[in-house]
C-alpha positions as CSV (number, residue, x, y, z in Angstrom):
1,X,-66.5,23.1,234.3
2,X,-62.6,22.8,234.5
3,X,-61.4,19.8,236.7
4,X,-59.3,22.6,239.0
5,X,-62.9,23.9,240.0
6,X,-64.4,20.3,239.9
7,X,-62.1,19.2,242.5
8,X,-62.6,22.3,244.7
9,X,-66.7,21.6,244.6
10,X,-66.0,18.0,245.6
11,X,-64.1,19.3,248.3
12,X,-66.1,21.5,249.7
13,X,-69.3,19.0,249.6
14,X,-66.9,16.7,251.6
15,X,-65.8,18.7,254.3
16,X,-69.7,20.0,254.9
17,X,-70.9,16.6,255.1
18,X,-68.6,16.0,257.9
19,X,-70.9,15.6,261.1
20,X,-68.4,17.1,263.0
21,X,-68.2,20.0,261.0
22,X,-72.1,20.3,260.4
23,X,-72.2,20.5,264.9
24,X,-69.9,23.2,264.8
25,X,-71.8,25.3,262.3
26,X,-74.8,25.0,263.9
27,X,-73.5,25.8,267.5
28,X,-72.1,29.1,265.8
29,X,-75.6,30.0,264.3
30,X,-77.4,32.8,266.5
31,X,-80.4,31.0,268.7
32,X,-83.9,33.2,268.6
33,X,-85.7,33.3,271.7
34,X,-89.3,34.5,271.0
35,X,-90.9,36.9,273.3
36,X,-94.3,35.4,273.3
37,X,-97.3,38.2,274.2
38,X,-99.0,37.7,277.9
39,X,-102.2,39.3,278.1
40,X,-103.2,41.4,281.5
41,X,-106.2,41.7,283.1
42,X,-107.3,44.4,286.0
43,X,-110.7,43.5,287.3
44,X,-112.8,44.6,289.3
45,X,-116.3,43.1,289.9
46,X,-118.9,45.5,291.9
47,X,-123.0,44.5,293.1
48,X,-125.8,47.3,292.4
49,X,-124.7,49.4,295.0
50,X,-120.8,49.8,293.7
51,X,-119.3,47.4,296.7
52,X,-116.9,45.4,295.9
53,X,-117.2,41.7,295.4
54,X,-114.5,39.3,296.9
55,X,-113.2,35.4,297.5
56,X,-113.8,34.9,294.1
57,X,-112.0,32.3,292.4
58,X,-110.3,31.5,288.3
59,X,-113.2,29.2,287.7
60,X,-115.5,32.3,288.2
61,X,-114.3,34.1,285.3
62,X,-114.4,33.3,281.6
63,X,-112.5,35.0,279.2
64,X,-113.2,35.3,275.2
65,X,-110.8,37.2,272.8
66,X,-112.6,37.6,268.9
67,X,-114.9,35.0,270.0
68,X,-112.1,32.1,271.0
69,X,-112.3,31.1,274.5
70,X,-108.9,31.7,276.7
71,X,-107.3,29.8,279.2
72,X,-106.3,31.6,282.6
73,X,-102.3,31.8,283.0
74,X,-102.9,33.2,286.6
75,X,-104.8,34.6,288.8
76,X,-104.7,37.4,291.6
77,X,-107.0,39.2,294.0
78,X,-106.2,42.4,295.4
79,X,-102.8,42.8,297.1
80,X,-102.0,38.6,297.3
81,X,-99.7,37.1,294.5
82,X,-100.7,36.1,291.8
83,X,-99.9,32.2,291.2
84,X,-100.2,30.0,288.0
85,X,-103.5,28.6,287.6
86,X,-102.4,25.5,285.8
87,X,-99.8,25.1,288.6
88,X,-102.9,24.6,291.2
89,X,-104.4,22.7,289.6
90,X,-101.8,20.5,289.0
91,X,-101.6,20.2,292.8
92,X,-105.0,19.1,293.6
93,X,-104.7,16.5,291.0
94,X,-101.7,15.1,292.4
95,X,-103.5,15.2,295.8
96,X,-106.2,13.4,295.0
97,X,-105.0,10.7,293.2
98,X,-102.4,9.9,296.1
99,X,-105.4,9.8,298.1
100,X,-104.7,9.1,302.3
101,X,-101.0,7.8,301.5
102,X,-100.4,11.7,301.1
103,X,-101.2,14.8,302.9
104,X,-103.2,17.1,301.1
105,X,-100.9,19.9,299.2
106,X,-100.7,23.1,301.3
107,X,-102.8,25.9,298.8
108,X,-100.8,28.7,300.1
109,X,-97.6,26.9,299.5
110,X,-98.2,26.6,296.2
111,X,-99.1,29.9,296.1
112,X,-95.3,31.2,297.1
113,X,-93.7,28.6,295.0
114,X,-95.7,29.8,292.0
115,X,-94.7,33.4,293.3
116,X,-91.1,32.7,293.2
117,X,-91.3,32.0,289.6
118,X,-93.5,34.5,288.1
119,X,-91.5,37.3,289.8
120,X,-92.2,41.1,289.1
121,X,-95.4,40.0,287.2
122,X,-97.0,39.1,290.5
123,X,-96.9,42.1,292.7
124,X,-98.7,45.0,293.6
125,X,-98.8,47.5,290.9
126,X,-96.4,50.2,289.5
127,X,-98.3,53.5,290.1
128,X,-97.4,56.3,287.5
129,X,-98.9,59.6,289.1
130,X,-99.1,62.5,286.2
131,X,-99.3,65.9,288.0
132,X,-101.0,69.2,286.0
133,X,-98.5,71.8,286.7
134,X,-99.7,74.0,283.9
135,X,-101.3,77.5,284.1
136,X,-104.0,75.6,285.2
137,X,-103.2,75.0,288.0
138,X,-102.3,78.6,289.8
139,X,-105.4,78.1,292.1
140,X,-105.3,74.9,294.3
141,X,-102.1,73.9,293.6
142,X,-100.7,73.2,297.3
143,X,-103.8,71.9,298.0
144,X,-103.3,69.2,294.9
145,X,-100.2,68.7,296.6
146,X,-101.2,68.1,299.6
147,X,-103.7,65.3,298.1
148,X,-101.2,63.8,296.1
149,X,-98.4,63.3,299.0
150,X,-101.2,62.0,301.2
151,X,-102.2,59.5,298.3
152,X,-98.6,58.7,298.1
153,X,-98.0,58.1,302.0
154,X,-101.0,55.6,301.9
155,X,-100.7,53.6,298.6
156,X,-99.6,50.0,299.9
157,X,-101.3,48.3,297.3
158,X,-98.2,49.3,294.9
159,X,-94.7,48.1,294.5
160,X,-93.3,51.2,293.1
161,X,-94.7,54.5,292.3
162,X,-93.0,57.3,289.8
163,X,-94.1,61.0,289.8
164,X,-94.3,63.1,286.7
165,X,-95.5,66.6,286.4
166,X,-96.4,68.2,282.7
167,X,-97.2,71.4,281.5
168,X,-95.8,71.6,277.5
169,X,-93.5,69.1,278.3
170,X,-93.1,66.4,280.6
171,X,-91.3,66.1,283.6
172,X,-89.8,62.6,285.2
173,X,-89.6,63.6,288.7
174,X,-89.0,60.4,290.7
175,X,-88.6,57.2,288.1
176,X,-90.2,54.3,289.3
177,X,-88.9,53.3,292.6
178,X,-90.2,51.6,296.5
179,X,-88.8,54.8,297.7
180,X,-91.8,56.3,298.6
181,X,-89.6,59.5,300.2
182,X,-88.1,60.2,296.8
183,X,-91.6,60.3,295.5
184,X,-92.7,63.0,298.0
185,X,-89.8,64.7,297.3
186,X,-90.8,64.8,293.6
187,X,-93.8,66.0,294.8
188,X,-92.7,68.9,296.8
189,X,-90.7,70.2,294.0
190,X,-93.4,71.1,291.2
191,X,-93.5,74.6,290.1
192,X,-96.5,76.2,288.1
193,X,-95.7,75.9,284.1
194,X,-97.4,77.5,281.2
195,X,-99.6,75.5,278.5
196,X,-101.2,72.1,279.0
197,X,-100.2,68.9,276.6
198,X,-101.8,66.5,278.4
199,X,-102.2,63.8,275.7
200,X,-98.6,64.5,274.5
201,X,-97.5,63.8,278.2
202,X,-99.7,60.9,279.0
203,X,-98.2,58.8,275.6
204,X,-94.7,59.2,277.1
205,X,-95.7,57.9,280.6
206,X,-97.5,54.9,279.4
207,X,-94.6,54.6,277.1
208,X,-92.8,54.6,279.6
209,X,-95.1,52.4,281.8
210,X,-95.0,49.5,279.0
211,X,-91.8,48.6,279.9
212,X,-93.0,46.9,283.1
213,X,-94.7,43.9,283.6
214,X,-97.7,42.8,285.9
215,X,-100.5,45.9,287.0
216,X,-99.5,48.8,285.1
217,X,-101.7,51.9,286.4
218,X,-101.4,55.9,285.4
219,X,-103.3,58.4,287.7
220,X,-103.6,61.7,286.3
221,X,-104.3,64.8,288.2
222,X,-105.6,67.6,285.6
223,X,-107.1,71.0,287.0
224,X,-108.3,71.8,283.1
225,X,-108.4,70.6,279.1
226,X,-105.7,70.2,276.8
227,X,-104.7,73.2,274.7
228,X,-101.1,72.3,273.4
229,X,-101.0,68.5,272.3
230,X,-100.3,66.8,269.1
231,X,-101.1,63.9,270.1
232,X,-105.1,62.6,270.0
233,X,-106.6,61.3,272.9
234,X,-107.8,58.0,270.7
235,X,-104.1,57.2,270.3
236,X,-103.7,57.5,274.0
237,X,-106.3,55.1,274.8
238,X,-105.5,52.9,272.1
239,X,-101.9,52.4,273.3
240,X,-102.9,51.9,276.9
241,X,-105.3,49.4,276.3
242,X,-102.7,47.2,274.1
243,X,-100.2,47.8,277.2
244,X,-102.6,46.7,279.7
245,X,-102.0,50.1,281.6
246,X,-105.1,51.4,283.4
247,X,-105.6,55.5,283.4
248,X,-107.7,57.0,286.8
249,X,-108.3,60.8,286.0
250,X,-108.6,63.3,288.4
251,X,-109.9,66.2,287.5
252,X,-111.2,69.4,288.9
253,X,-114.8,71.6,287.9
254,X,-112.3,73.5,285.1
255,X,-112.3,70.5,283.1
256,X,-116.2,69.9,283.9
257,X,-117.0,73.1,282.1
258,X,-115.4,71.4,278.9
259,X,-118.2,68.7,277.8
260,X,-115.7,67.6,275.2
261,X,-112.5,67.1,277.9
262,X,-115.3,65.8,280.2
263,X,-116.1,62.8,277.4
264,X,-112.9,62.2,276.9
265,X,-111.8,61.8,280.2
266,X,-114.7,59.3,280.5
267,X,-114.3,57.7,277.5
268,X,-110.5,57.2,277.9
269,X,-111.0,55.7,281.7
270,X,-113.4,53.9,281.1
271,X,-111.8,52.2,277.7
272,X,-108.7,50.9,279.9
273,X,-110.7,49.6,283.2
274,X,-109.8,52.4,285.0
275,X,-112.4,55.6,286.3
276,X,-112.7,59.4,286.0
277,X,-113.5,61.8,288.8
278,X,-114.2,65.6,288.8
279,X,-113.6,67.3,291.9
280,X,-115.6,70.3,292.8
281,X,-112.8,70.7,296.1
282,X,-109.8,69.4,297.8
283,X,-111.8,67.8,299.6
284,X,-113.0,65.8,296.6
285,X,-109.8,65.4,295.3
286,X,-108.4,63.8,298.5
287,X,-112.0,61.4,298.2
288,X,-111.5,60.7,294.7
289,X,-107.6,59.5,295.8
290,X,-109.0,57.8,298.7
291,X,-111.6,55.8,296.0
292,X,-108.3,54.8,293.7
293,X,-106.5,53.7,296.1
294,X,-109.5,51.3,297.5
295,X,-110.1,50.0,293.4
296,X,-106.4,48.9,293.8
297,X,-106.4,47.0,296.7
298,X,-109.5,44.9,295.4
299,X,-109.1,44.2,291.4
300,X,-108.5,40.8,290.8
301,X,-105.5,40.4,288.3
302,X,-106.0,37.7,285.7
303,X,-103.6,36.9,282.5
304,X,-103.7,34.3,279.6
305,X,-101.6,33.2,276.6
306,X,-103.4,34.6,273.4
307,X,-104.9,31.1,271.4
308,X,-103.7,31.2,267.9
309,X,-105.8,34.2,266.4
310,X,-105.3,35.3,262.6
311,X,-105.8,39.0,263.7
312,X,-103.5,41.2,264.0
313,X,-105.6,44.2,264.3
314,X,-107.9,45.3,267.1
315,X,-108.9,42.0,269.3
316,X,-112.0,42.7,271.3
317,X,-112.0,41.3,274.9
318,X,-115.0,40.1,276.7
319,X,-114.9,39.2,280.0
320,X,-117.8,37.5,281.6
321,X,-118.7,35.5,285.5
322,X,-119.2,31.6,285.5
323,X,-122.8,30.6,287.2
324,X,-126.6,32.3,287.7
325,X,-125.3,33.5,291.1
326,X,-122.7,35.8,289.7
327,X,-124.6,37.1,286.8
328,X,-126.3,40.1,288.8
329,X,-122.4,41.6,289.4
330,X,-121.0,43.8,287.5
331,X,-117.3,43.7,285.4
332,X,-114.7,47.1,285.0
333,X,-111.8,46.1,282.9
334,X,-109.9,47.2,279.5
335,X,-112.5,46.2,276.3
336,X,-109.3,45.3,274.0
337,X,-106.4,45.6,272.8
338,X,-103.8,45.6,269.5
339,X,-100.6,43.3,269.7
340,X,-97.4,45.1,270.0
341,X,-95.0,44.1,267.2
342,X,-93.4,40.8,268.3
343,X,-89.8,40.9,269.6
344,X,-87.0,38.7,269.4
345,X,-83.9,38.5,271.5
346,X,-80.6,35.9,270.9
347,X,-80.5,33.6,273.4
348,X,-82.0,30.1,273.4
349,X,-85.4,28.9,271.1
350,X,-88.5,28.7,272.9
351,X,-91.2,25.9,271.4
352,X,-94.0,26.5,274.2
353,X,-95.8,29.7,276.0
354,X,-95.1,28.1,279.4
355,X,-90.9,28.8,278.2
356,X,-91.3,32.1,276.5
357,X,-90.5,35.4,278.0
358,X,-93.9,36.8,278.6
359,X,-94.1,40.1,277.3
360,X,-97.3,41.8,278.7
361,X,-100.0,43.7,277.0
């Protein structure tokens, strides 16, 4: 080494060990924020004769993911808000060691505190109605209309609703909005189309779905089977159980004639927590609305933090009821799901779940 590039190595190694310096270099380094995955639960709980069970509470439920036990992040019933579980608990502890010195902490206060924080994870649900406007549907199709608007005009368990209609391709009538006019409007403006892609079409809206948080829920109105689509219906059901998105299918006596659309219709509702239907009338149809709408307003909404798992595959989800008294009920939700690629964002670090951006699946 010459001693013209020995003293510029000594003076480099002196100006980074300058405190000052090393501050300055690492307040110009990009900060990570890590979008940690929360996991979402629809639930419904039903006795023997399909009535729905409610009043019940997060100790009730018990949660296991690939065989590790999960703690409850928070907890919902029906149209309420959701709070934080730990943030109730939290309360009562406080209460009772301050004993008489204190009054008791007010559950529904901490309710709407909890609420204020959690935000658009807490509400209703976002509704995404998918519309056959296909050949299909030349018979009917004011009739389906009529069933849909009606479903629209009385769906106060949701925030927001969108309306698409597909044939071959997909159409985003109303985006996601409260404006339950521009909905009907949406509505009102479907045409008859030519060829069915139903799978193809149902990707993109839970696609499209996934970037919401909280209930995530995709009711499908189909007057026949798919005869156009890429897409396999496995794919479908795989990516709306690893969004959390729930899929109600409504579907009239053409698709009943199928046994294969018929299975998969089942299969695919029944995979993500949600149900099928097959209308023989429009009366049925506006029944089998009627019937969503009700599952709505009475799922309880549960989410956790994912313990440290290994897998990164398929995680299986069992939930169960807490007690010999809740046993003899029975459980609808999603069986599973596979993580979404984590994402990272610049902003600041996050060391814990409870400061992570949840990112729901």
């Amino acid at each position: 080494m010459t001693k013209k590039s020995f003293l510029f190595l000594a003076l480099v190694l002196i100006l980074f060990s300058s405190p000052g310096l090393r501050m300055a270099a690492q307040e110009s380094a990009p900060n990570i924020r890590v979008v940690v995955d929360m996991v979402q639960l629809n639930i419904a709980v039903t006795d023997n004769k399909g009535n729905y069970v409610t009043g019940l509470h997060p100790s009730d439920f018990a949660i296991v993911e690939d065989s590790i036990p999960q703690k409850l992040a928070t907890f919902g019933e029906g149209n309420e808000p959701a709070y934080r579980v730990a943030d109730t608990s939290t309360s009562e502890k406080n209460s009772t060691k301050a004993g008489a010195q204190q009054p008791q902490a007010d559950p529904k206060s901490a309710v709407d505190d909890a609420s204020q924080s959690l935000g658009s994870m807490v509400a209703g649900a976002n509704v995404f109605l998918l519309f056959d406007t296909s050949n299909y549907m030349y018979r009917g199709f004011v009739f389906a209309q009529d069933a849909i608007a009606d479903f629209v005009r009385s769906l106060e368990s949701a925030d927001k609703v969108a309306f698409y209609s597909y044939s071959r391709d997909l159409s985003r009538s109303a985006p996601l909005t409260p404006d339950r006019e521009a909905v009907l409007r949406g509505v009102r403006a479907t045409v008859a189309g030519d060829d069915a892609a139903l799978y193809n079409c149902l990707l993109l809206t839970i696609k499209d779905a996934a970037h919401f948080t909280g209930r995530k829920v995709v009711v499908v109105f189909s007057n026949g089977p798919d005869n156009s689509s890429m897409v396999p219906p496995e794919d479908v059901a795989e990516l709306a159980q690893s969004t959390g998105t729930a899929i109600y299918m409504i579907s009239t006596q053409l698709a009943k004639l199928e046994p294969v659309s018929t299975a998969v219709f089942e299969r695919m509702t029944a995979a993500t927590g949600g149900k099928a239907y097959f209308a023989k009338n429009w009366r049925d149809e506006q029944r089998a609305f009627a019937s969503i709408r009700d599952d709505l307003a009475h799922l309880y909404s549960l989410s956790y933090y994912p313990q440290p798992n290994p897998n990164r595959g398929w995680r299986g989800i069992t939930v169960k009821l807490v007690g010999e008294h809740l046993k003899k009920y029975h459980i609808r939700t999603r069986n599973g799901y596979r993580p979404q690629p984590n994402r990272f964002a610049a902003g600041t670090t996050t060391a814990s779940a409870s400061e992570a951006v949840p990112n729901n699946q």
